[in-house]
C-alpha positions as CSV (number, residue, x, y, z in Angstrom):
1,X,-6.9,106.6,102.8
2,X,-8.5,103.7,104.1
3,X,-10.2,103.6,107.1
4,X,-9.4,100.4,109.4
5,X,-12.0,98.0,110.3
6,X,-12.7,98.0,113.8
7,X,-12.0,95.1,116.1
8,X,-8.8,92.8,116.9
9,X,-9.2,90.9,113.4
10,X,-9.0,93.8,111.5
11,X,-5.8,94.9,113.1
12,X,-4.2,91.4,112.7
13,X,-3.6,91.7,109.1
14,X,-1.4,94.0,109.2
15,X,0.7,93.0,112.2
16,X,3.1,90.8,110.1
17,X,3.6,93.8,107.8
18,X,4.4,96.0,111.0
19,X,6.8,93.2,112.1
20,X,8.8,92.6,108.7
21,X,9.4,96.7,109.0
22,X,12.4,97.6,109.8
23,X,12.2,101.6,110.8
24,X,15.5,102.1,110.7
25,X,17.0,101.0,107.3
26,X,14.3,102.8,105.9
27,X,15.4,105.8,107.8
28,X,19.3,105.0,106.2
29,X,17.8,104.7,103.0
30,X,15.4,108.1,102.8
31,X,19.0,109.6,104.6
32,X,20.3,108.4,101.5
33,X,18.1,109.5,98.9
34,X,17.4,113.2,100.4
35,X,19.3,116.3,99.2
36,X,21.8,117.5,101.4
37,X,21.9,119.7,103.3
38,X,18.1,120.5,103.8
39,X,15.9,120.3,107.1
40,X,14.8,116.3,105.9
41,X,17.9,115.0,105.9
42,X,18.7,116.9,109.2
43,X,15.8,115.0,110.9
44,X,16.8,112.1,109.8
45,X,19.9,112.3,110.4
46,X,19.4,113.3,114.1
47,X,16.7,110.5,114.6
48,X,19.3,107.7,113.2
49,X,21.9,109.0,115.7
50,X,19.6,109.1,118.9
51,X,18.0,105.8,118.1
52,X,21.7,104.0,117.7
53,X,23.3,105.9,120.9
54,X,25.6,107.9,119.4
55,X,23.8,111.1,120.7
């Protein structure tokens, strides 16, 4: 893994990346793509429905 250069500049490089990510359709798609039932898909699963408000 590659280790982060230290300082502000460093960090900023990747800030656009972190923006453009959107947590949560990744979460629909791994939801998607995981065998269920198993202990993945029941994290993720309970993640999804805390973050929208349904739990």
């Amino acid at each position: 893994m590659e280790s982060l250069p230290s300082g502000n500049a460093g960090l900023a490089r990747f800030l656009p990346k972190l923006r453009m990510y959107d947590g949560l359709t990744a979460l629909k798609h791994a939801l998607r793509n995981s065998r269920i039932p198993s202990s993945n898909s029941a994290a993720i699963a309970f993640v999804l429905y805390q973050k929208l408000g349904l739990v």
